[in-house]
N, C-alpha and C positions, 0 to 999 in steps of 0.2 A: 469495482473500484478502478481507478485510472492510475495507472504507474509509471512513473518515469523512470525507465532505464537505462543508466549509461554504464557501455560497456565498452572497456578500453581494452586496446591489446598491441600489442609490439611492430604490428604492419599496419592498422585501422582503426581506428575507433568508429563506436556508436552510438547515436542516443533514441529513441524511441519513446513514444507513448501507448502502452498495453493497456487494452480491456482486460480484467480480468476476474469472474464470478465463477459460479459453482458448474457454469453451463460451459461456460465461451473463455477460449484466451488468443487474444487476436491484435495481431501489433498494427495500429490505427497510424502510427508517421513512424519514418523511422529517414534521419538524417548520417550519411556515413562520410568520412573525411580522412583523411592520412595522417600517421601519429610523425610530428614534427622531430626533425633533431635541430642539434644548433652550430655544426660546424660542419667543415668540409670533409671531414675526415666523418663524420655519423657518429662519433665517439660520446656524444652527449645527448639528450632528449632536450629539446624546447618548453620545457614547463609553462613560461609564461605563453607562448602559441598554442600548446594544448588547452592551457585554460581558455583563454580566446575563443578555440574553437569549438571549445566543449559548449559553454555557454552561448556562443550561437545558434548553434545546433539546439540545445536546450530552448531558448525563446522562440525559436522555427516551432519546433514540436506541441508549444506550451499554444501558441500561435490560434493552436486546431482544436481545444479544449480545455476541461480540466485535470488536472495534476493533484491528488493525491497522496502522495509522496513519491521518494526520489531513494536510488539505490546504487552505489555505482561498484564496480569488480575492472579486476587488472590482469595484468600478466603477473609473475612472481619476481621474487629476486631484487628487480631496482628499487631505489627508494632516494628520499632525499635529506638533506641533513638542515634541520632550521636551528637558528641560532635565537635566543631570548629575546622576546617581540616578535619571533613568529617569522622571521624574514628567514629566504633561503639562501643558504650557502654555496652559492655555485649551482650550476644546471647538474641535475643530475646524470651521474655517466650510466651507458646502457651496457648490460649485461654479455654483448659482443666485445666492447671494447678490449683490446689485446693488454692493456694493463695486469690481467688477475691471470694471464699463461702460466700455467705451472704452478699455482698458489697452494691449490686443493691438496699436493703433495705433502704439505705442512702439517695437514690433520692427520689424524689416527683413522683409518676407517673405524674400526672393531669399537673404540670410542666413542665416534662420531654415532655410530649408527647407536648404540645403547641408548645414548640421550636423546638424541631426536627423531631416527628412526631412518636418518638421510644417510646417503653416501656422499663423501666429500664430493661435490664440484666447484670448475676453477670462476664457473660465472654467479656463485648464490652470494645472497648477499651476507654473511659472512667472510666470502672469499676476497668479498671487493672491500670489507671495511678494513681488512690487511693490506690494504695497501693504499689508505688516507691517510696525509699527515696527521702526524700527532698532534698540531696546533689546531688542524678542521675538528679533528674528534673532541678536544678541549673545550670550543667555541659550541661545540651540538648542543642544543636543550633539547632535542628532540627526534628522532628515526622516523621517519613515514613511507608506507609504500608509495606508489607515483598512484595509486586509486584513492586512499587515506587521505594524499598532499592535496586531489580535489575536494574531498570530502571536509578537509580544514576550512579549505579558502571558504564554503559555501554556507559550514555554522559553526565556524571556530573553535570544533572542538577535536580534538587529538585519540584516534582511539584506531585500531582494527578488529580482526575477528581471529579464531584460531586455525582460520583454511589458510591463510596469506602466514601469520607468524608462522604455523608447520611448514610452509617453505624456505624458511630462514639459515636454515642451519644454526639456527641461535635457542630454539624453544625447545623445554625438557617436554614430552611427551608423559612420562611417566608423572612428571606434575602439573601439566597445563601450564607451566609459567615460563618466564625468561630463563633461562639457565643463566645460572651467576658466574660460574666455571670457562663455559663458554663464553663471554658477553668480557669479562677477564682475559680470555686470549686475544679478541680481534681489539680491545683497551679502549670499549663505550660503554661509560655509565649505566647503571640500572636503568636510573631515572630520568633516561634519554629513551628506554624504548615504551612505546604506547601501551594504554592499556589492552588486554585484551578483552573483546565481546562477545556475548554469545547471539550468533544468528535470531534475526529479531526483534533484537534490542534497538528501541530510538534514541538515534546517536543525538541528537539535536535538529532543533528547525532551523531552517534558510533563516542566512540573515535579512533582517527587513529589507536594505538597499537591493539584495540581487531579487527580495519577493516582485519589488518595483519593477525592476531591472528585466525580470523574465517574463513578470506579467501573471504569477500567481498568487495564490490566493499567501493572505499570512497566517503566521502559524503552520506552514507546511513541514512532514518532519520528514528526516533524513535518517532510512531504517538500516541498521546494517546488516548487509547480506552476506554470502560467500564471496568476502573480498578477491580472491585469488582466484580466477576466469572458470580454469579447469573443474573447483567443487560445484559451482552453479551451473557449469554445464551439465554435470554429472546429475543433478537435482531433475532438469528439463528431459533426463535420459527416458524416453516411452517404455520403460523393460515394466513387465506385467508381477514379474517379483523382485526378490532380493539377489536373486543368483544371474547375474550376468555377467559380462565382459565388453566393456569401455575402450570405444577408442574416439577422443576426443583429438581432433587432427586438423589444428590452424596453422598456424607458423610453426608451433611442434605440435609434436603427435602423442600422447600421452597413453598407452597400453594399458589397464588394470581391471581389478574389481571393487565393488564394494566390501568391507568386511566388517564383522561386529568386535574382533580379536584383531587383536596389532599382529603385526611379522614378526618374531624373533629375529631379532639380530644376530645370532649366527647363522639363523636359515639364509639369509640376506646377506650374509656377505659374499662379495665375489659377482653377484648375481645381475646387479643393476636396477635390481628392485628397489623402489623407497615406501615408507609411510609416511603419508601425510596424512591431514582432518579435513574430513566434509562436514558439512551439517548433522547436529547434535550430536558431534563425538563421532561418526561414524569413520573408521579406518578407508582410505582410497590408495591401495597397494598398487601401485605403477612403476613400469619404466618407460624414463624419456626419448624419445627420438625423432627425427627428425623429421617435419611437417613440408607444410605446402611452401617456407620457406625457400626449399632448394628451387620448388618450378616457378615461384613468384619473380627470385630474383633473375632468373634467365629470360622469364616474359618481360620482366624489367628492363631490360638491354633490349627486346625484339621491339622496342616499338614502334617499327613500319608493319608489324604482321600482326593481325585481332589474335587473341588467344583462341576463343570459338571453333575459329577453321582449325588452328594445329591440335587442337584439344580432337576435333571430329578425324583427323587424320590419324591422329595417335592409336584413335583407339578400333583403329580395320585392322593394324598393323597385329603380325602374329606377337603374344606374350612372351618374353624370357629370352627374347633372341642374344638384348644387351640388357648386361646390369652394372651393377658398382656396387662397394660401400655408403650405403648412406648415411653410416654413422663415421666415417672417415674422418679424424677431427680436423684435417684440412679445409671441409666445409662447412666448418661456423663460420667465420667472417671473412670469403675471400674476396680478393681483387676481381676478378671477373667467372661469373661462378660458369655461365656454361665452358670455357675454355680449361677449367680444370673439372669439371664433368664427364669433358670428351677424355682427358686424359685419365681420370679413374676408370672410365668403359675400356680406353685401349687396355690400362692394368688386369683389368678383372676379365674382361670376354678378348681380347686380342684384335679390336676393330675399334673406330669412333661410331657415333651416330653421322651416317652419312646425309642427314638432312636435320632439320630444328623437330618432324615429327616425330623421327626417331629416339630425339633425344629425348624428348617428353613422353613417350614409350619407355624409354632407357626408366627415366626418372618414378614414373608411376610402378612399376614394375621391383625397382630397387627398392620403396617403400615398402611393397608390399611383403615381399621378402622380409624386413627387419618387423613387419608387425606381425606375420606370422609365426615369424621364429620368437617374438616375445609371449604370446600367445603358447607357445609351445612349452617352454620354459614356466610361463604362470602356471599352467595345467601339472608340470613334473614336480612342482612346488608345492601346489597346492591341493591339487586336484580337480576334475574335470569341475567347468563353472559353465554347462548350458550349452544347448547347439547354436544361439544363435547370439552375432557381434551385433550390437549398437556402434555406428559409426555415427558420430556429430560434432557439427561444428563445419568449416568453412568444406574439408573434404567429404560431407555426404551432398557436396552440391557436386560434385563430381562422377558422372556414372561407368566412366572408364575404370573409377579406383576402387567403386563399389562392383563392379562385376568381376573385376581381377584377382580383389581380395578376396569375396563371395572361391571361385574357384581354386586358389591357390590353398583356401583355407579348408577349402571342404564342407562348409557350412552357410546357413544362411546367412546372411549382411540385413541390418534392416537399417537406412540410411535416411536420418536427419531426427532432429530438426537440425538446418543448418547453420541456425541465430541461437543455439542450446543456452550458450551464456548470458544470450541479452534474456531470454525468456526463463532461463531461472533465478536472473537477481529479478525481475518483476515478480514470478510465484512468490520468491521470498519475503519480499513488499507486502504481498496479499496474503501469504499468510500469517505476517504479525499484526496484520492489519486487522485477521477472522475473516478473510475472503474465502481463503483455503484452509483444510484441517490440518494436513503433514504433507512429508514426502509421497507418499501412496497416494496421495490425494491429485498432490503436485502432477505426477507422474500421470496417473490412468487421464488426467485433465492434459498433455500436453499426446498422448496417444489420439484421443478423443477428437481432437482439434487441429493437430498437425498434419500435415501430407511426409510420408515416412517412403522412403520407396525398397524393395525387396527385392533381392540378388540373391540367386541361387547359384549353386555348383556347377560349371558347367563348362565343357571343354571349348566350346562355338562362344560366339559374342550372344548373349542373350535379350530379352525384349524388357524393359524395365514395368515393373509394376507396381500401382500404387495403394497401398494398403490403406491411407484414409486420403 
């Protein structure tokens, strides 16, 4: 079967067309484009330019083939607020904006976590609906994630899954539903938020105009997958069992494992750990931090110098000379991130990066640090889960971060695939479709087919290898 997957996320979106049968999973077009905001401050997302764009991208891809069906996954947290007919209320604001500082302080952790399994943050989307007027909240028919809000426009139907609602800070865990208690403090309607799905379920087909419009076939349906980026990468994850350790590392970086048992909340307090839901119910115990964001946005500013060469320099350079905090909350949304980069390195090591490689040194190295230490932490929790990390998503395209980690950790690294999210909302596609049987299926099919590369422990810069 042919799958169309789009896969959106906070720096990039993507959209693709995947083969995918019992043999082969192999992404045939794949159209990538920058996730739009709408003002000069970056405070808001471009909804209507994202659609724009999606749907381009979409008719390119449709372009080369057949389609299928269509599946799309997000980041977490944003979402938008439609008023009765379906229109949107304003662009939706993005989960940096400095609006929600200090909100999270309002919740109870010890509460918070019982019900939903989260720790208060100041950017979830609970945190942000405490601070929408009263008259926005009033006017809602309706809550959607910014994955959901394309998912609307394309067959008009209103729905998510429980990977994206368990990011909410609003979903009881313990009942699979909205929390009413919750849903009561941030003062939105029941019957403002969507249904929830289970993975699989066809949400509806394309509307006829956009089947026109893209050039597929009619009748085509829209399956819902692991809305929330991180579960469908987790899905695409190559581990040969149940027992691994996840680091799923785009704009953030997300540390965990899979588990069949929830976290007790008081093990979890304090800790930075959360639960949330993967596909069928399955628990994904992580903590958040921070991704490829910090080096995107400094390459962001260098743009007279390729990344390639400072990526190739970075990584002669000796480990651990400079670090920082990388979880420093100064570096969620600054004004100019390498210029308060430099000044965390002078705080933490008593020097700056004396040139752009060093500081991309500095930075890959600071990461590594917060994922081993998370790592370190999962293991005294829970206990040991396997000698070897899954690294996927946009950092196993990185082999500075994959040999760093590999040695800092003491264990294997086995890195990619590096499209995990675009290739497990497709699996998902194909297996409600009976392309695929399960997750196991999913999994030994994306080892099989994938180029994975393998980092070992080692004190010298090592030679990368490629396991398939």
């Amino acid at each position: 079967m042919h799958a169309m997957a789009i896969d959106l996320g906070a720096t990039s979106g993507r959209v693709a067309r995947v083969h995918v049968d019992e043999s082969e999973l192999r992404v045939l077009d794949l159209i990538r484009f920058a996730t739009p905001t709408s003002d000069s401050r970056g405070a808001r997302w471009d909804f209507e330019e994202l659609m724009t764009l999606t749907l381009d991208a979409a008719r390119q891809v449709a372009d080369h083939g057949p389609i299928d069906s269509v599946g799309i996954d997000a980041w977490g947290a944003d979402y938008g607020l439609l008023e009765r007919g379906g229109s949107l209320i304003g662009a939706p604001f993005r989960y940096r904006d400095t609006r929600t500082r200090g909100v999270s302080r309002r919740f109870d952790e010890r509460r918070t976590r019982a019900i939903t399994g989260l720790m208060p943050h100041d950017f979830s989307t609970a945190a942000q609906l405490l601070t929408e007027p009263k008259p926005t909240l009033g006017r809602t028919a309706k809550l959607l994630s910014i994955g959901d809000l394309v998912a609307y426009r394309l067959t008009g139907h209103a729905a998510t899954d429980c990977s994206w609602a368990s990011t909410t800070q609003l979903f009881d865990l313990r009942t699979l539903g909205w929390s009413a208690e919750l849903l009561a403090n941030v003062g939105i309607h029941r019957n403002a938020m969507p249904q929830v799905q289970p993975c699989g379920t066809v949400r509806g087909e394309l509307l006829p105009h956009l089947c026109d419009q893209l050039g597929v076939a009619g009748r085509t349906p829209l399956v819902t997958v692991a809305g929330h980026d991180t579960a469908s990468a987790i899905v695409a994850t190559p581990a040969g069992s149940d027992d691994f350790i996840y680091i799923s590392c785009g704009t953030w970086a997300l540390v965990g494992v899979e588990s069949a048992e929830r976290l007790p909340a008081e093990s979890a307090l304090g800790t930075g750990f959360v639960n949330e839901l993967g596909v069928d119910g399955v628990s994904t115990i992580h903590r958040n931090a921070a991704g490829l964001w910090l080096l995107n946005q400094c390459l962001g500013r260098w743009t007279d110098t390729p990344a390639d060469p400072l990526l190739a320099a970075a990584a002669v350079l000796p480990a651990g000379q400079l670090v920082f905090d990388s979880e420093d909350p100064r570096l969620f949304a600054p004004e100019d991130m390498p210029t308060l980069i430099a000044e965390l390195t002078r705080e933490r090591s008593g020097r700056g990066p004396a040139n752009r490689a060093e500081m991309v040194r500095a930075i890959i190295d600071s990461l590594v640090l917060t994922f081993v230490r998370a790592i370190e932490d999962l293991e005294a929790m829970l206990g040991t889960r396997g000698q070897a990390i899954h690294l996927v998503g946009g950092g196993a395209a990185l082999p500075i971060l994959g040999r760093a980690l590999a040695t800092a950790a003491g264990r294997t690294v086995l890195a990619g695939p590096v499209e995990a999210s675009l290739l497990g909302n497709a699996l998902l596609q194909a297996r409600a479709l009976g392309s695929v049987q399960d997750t196991p299926a999913c999994r030994a099919l994306v080892s099989h087919t994938q180029t994975v590369h393998r980092y070992e422990p080692d004190q010298q810069p090592n030679p990368r290898e490629d396991t398939a």
